[in-house]
ZAKE-906944 format. One record per atom (N, C-alpha, C, CB): residue number from 1; residue in one letter; atom name; x, y, z. Coordinates in Angstrom, 2 decimals. Glycine has a CB too. Example, Ala and Ser with C-alpha at 12.3 -4.5 7.8 and 13.67 -1.06 7.14 Angstrom:
// ZAKE-906944
ATOM|dodren|lokol|nulo|c1|c2|c3
ATOM|1|a|N|13.19|-5.69|7.80
ATOM|1|a|CA|12.30|-4.50|7.80
ATOM|1|a|C|13.20|-3.30|7.80
ATOM|1|a|CB|11.31|-4.47|9.05
ATOM|2|s|N|12.85|-2.25|7.08
ATOM|2|s|CA|13.67|-1.06|7.14
ATOM|2|s|C|12.90|0.03|7.87
ATOM|2|s|CB|14.08|-0.60|5.72
This chain:
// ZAKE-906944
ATOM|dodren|lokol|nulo|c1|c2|c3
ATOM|1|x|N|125.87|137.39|57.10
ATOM|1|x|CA|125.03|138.55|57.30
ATOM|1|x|C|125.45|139.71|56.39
ATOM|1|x|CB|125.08|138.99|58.77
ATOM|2|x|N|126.77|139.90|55.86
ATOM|2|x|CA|127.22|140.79|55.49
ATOM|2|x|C|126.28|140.65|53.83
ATOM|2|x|CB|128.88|140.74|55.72
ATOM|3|x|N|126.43|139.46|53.50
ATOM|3|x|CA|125.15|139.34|52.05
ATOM|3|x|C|123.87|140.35|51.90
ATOM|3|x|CB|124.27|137.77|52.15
ATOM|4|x|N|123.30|139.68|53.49
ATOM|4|x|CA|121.67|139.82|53.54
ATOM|4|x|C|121.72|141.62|53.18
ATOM|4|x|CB|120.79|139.27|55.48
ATOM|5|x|N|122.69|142.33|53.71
ATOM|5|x|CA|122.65|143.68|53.83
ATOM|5|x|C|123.15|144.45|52.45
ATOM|5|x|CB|123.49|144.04|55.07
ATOM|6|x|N|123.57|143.66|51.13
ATOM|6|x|CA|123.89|144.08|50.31
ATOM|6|x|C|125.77|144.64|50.38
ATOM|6|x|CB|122.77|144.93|50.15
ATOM|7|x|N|126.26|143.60|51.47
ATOM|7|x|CA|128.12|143.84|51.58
ATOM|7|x|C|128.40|142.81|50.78
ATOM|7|x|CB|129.06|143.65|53.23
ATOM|8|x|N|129.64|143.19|49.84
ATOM|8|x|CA|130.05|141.61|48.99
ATOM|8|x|C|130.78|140.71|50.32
ATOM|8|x|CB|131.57|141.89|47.34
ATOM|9|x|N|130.53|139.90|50.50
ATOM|9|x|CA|130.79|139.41|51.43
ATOM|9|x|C|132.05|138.34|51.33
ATOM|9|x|CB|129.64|139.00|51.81
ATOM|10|x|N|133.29|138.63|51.37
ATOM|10|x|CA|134.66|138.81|51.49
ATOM|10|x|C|135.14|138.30|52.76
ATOM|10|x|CB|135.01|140.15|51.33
ATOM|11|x|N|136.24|137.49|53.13
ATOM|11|x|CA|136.41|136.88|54.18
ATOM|11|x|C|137.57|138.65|55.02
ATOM|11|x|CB|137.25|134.95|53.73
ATOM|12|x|N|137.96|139.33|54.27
ATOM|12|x|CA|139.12|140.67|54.59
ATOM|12|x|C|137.49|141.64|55.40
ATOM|12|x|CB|140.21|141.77|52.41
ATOM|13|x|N|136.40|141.09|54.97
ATOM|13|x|CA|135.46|142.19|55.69
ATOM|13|x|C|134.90|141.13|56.87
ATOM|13|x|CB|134.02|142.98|54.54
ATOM|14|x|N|134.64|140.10|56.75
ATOM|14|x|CA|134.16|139.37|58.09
ATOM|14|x|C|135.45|139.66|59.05
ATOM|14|x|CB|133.84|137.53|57.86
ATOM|15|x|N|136.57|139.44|58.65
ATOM|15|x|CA|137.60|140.01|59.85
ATOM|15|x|C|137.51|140.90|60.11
ATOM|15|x|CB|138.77|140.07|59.82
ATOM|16|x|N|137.07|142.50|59.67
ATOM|16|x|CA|137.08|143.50|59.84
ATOM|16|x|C|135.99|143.76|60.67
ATOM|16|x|CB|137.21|144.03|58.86
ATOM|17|x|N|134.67|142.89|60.38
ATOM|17|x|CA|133.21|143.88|61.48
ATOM|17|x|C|133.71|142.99|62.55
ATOM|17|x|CB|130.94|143.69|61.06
ATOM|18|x|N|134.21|141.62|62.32
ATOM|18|x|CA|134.10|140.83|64.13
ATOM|18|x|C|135.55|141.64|65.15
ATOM|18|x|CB|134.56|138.35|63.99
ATOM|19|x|N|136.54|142.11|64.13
ATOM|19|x|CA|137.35|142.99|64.86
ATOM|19|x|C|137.06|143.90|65.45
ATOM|19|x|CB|138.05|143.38|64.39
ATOM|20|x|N|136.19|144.90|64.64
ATOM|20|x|CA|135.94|146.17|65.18
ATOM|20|x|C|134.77|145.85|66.39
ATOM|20|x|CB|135.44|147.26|63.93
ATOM|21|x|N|133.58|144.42|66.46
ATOM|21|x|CA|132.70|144.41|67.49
ATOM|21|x|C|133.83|143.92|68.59
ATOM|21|x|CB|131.31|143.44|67.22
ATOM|22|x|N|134.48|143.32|68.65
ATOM|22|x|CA|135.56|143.00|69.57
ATOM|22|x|C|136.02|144.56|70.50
ATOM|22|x|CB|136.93|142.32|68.52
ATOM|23|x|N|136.53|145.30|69.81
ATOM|23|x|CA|137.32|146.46|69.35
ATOM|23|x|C|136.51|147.68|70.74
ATOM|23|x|CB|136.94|146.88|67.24
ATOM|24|x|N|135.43|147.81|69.87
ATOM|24|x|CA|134.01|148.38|70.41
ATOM|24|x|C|133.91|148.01|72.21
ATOM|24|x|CB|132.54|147.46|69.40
ATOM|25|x|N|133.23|146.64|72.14
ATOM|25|x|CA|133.24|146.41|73.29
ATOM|25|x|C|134.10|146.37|74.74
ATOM|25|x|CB|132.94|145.73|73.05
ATOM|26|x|N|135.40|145.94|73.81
ATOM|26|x|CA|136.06|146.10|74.74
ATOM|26|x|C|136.72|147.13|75.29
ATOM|26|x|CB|136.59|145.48|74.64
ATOM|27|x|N|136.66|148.37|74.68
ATOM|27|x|CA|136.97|149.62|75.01
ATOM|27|x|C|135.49|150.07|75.42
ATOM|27|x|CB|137.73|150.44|73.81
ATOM|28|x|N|135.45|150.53|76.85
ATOM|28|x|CA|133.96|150.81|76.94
ATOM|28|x|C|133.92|152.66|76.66
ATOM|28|x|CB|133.27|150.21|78.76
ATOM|29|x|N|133.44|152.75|76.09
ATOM|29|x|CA|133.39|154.09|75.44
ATOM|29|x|C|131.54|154.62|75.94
ATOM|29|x|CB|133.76|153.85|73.37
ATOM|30|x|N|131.35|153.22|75.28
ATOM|30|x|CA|129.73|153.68|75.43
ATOM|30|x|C|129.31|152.08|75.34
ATOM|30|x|CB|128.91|154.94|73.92
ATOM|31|x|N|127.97|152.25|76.45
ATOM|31|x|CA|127.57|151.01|76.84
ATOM|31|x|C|127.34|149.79|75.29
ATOM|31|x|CB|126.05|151.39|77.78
ATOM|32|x|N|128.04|148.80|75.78
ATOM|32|x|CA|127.70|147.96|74.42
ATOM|32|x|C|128.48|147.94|72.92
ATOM|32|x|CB|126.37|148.40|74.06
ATOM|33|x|N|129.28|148.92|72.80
ATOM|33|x|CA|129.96|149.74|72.00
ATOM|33|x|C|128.93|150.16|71.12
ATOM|33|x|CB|131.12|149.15|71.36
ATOM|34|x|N|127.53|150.93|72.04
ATOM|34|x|CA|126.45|151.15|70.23
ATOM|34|x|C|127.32|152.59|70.38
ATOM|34|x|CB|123.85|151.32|70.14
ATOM|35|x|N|126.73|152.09|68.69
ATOM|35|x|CA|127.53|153.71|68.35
ATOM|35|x|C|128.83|154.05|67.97
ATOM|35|x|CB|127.57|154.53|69.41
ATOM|36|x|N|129.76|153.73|68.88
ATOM|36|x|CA|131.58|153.08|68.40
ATOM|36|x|C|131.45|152.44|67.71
ATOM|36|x|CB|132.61|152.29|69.23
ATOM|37|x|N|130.82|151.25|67.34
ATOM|37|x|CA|130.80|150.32|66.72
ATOM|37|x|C|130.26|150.66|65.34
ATOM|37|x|CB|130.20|149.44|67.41
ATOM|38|x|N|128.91|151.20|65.41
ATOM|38|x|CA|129.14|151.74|63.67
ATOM|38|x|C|129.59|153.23|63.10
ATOM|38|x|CB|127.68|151.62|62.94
ATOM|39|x|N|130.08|153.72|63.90
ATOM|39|x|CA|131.26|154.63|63.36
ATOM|39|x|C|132.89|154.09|62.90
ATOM|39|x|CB|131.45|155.65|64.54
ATOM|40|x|N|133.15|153.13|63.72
ATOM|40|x|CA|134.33|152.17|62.70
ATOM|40|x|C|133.68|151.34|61.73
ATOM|40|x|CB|135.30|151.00|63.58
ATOM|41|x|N|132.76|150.71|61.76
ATOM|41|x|CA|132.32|150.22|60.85
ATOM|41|x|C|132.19|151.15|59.45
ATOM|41|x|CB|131.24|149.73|61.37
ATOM|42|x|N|131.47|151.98|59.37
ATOM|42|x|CA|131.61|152.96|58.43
ATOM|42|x|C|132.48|153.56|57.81
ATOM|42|x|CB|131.24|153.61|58.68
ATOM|43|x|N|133.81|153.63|58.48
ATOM|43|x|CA|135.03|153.97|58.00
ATOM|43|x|C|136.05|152.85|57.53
ATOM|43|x|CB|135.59|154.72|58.99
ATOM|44|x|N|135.74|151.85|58.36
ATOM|44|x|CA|136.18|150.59|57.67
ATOM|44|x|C|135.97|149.83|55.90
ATOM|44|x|CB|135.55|149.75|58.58
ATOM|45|x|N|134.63|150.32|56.39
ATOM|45|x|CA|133.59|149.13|55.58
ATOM|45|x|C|133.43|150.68|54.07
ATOM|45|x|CB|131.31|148.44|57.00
ATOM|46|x|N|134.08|151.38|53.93
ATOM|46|x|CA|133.75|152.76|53.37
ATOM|46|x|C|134.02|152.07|51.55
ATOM|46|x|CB|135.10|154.36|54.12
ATOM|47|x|N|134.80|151.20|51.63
ATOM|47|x|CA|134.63|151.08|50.02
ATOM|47|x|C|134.25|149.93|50.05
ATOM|47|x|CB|135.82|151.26|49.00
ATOM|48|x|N|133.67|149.27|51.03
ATOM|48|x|CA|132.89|147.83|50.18
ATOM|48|x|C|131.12|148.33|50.41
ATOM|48|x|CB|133.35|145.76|51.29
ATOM|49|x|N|130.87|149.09|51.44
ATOM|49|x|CA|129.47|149.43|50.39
ATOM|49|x|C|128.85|151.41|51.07
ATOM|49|x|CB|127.66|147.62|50.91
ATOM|50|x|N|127.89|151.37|51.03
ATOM|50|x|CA|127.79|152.39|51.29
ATOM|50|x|C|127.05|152.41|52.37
ATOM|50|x|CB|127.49|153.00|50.41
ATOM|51|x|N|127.27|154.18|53.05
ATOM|51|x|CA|127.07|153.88|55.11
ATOM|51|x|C|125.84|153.45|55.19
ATOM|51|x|CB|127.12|155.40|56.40
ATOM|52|x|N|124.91|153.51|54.53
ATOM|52|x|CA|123.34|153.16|55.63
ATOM|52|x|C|123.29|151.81|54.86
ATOM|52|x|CB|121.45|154.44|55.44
ATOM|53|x|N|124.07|150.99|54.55
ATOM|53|x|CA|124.57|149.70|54.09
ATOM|53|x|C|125.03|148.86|55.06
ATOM|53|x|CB|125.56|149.82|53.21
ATOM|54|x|N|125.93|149.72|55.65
ATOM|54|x|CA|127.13|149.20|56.73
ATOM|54|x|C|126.32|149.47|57.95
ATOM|54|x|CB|128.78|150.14|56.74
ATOM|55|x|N|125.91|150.70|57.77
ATOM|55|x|CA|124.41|151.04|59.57
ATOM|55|x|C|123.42|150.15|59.40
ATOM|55|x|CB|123.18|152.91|59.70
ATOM|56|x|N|122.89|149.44|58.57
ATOM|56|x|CA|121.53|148.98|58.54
ATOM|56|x|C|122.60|147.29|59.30
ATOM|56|x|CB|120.40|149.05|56.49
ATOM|57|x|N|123.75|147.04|58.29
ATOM|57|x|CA|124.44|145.67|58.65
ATOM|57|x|C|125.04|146.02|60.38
ATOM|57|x|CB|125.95|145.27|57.31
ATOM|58|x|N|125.82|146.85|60.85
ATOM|58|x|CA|125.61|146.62|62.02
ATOM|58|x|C|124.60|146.79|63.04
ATOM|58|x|CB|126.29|146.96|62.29
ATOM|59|x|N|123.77|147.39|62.74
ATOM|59|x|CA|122.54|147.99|63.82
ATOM|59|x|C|121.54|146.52|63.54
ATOM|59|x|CB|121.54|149.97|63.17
ATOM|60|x|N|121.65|145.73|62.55
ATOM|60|x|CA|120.75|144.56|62.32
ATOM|60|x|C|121.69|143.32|63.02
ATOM|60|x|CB|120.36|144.34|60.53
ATOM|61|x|N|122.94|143.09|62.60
ATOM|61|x|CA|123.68|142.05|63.42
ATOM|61|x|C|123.66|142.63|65.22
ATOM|61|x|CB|125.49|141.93|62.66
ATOM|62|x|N|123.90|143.53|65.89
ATOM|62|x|CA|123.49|144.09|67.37
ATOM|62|x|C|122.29|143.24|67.50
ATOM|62|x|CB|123.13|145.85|67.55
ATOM|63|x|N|121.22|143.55|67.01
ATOM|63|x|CA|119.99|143.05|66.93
ATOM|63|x|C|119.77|141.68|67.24
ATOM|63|x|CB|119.56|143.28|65.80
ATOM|64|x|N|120.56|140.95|66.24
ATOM|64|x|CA|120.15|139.46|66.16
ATOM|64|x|C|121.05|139.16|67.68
ATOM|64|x|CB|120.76|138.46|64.44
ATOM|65|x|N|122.11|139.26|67.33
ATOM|65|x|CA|122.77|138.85|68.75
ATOM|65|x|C|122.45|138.55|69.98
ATOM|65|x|CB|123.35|139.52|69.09
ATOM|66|x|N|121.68|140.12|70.09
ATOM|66|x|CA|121.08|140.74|71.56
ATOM|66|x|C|119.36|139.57|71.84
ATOM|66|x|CB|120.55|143.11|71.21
ATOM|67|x|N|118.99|139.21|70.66
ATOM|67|x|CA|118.02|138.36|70.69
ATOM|67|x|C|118.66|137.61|71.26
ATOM|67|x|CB|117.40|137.95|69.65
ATOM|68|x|N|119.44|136.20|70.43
ATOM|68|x|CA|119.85|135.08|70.56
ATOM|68|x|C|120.72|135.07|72.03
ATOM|68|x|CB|120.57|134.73|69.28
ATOM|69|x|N|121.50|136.31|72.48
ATOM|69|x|CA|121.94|136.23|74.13
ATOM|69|x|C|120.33|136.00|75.04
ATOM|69|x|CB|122.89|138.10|74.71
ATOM|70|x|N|119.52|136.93|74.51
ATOM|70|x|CA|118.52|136.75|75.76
ATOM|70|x|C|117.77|135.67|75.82
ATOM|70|x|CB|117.56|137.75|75.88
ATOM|71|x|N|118.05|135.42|74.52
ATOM|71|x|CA|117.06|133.58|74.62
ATOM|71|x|C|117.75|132.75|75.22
ATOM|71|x|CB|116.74|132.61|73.13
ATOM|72|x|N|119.33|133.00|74.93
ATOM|72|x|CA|120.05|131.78|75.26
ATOM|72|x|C|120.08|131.75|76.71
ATOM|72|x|CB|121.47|131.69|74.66
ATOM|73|x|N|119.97|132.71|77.35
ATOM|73|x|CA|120.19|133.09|78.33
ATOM|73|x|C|118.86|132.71|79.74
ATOM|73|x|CB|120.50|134.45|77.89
ATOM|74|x|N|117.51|133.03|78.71
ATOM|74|x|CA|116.27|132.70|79.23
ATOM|74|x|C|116.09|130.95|79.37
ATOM|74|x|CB|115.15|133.41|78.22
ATOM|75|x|N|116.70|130.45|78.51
ATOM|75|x|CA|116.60|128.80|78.34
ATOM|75|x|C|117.55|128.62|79.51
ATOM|75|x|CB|117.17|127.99|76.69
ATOM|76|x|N|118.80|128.87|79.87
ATOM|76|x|CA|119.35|128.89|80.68
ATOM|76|x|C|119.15|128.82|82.18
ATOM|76|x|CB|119.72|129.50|80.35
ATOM|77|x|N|118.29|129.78|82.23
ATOM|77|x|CA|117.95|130.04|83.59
ATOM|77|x|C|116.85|128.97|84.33
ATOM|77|x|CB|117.40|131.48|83.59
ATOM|78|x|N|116.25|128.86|82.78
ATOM|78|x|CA|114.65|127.63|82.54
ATOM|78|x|C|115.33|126.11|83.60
ATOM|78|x|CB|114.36|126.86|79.93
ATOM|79|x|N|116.81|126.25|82.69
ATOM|79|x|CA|117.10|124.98|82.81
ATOM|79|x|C|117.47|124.45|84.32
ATOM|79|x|CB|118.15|124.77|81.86
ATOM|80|x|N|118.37|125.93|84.87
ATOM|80|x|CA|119.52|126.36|86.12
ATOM|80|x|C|118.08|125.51|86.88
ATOM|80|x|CB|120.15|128.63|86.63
ATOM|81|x|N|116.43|126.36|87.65
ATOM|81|x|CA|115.44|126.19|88.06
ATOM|81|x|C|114.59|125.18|87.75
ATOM|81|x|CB|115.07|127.01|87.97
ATOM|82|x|N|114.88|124.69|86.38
ATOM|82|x|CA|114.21|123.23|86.19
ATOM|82|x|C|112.63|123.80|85.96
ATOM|82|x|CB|114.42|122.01|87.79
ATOM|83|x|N|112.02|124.70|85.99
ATOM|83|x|CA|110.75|125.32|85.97
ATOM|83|x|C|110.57|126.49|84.67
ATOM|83|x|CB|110.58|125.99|87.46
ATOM|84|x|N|109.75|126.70|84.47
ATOM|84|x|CA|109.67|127.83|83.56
ATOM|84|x|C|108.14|128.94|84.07
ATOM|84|x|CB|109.54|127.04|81.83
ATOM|85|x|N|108.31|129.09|85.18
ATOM|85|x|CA|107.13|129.71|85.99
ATOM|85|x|C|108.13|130.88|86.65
ATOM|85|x|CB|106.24|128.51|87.25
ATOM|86|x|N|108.12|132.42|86.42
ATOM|86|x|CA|109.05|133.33|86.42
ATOM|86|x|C|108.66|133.47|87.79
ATOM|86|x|CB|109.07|134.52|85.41
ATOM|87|x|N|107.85|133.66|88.53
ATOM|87|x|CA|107.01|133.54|89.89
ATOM|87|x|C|108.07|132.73|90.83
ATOM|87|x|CB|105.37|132.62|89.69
ATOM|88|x|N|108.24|131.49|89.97
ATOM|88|x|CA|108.54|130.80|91.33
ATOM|88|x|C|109.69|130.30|91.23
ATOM|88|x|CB|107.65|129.76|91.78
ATOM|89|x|N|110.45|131.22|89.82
ATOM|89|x|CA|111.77|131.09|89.76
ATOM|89|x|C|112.46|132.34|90.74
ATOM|89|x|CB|112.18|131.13|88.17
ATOM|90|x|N|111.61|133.48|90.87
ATOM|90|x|CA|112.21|134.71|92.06
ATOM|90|x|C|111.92|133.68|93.20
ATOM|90|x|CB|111.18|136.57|92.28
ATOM|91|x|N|110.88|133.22|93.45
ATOM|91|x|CA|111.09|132.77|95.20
ATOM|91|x|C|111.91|131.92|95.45
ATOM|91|x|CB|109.97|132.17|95.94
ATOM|92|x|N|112.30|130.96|94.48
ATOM|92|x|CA|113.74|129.85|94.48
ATOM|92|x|C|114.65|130.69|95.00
ATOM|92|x|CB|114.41|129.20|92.90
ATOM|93|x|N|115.04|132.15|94.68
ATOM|93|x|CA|116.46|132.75|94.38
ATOM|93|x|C|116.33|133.95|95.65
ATOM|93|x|CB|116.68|133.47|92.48
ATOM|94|x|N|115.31|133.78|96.11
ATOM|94|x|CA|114.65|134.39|97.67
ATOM|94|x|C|114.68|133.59|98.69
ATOM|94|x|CB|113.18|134.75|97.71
ATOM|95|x|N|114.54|132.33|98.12
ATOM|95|x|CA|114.55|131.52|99.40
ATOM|95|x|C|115.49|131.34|100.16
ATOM|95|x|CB|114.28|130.47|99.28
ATOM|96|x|N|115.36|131.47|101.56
ATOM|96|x|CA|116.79|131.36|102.61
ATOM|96|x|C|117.04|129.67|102.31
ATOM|96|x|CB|116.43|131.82|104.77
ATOM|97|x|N|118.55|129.46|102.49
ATOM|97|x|CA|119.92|128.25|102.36
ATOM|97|x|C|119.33|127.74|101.01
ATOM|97|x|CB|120.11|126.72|103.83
């Protein structure tokens, strides 16, 4: 991802954004670490390209992520219920025993 956004893409900077999303989250500062997260990024990432380089690359990787959790997550649930009818996946999870 660091390519698509115009970062030379360097194995010293893939350690650096998955550190700092690590970093971010796990210090809860602010929900999700938005925001923590590309303010280290920006100071990190300060000589391999420039900030709305590094904002467009983390605010676009958040993005994809937050997709691919809710899908993964939606298939999941598809699977947990065996159904894919959202209706009658609440009354499964309503239903008494």
């Amino acid at each position: 991802m660091l390519d698509a956004f115009g970062i030379h893409p360097r194995v010293r900077f893939a350690i650096v954004a998955v550190a700092i999303d690590s970093i971010s989250t796990a210090l809860p500062f602010t929900p999700g670490g938005v925001g923590a997260q590309q303010g280290l990024l920006v100071f990190a990432l300060a000589g391999a390209a420039g900030s709305t380089q590094v904002l467009a690359y983390s605010i676009g990787a958040q993005a994809v992520i937050l997709v691919f959790n809710v899908a993964l997550g939606a298939m999941a649930a598809f699977v947990l219920f065996g159904q894919m009818r959202l209706g009658a996946i609440r009354r499964a999870a309503h239903a008494p025993g």
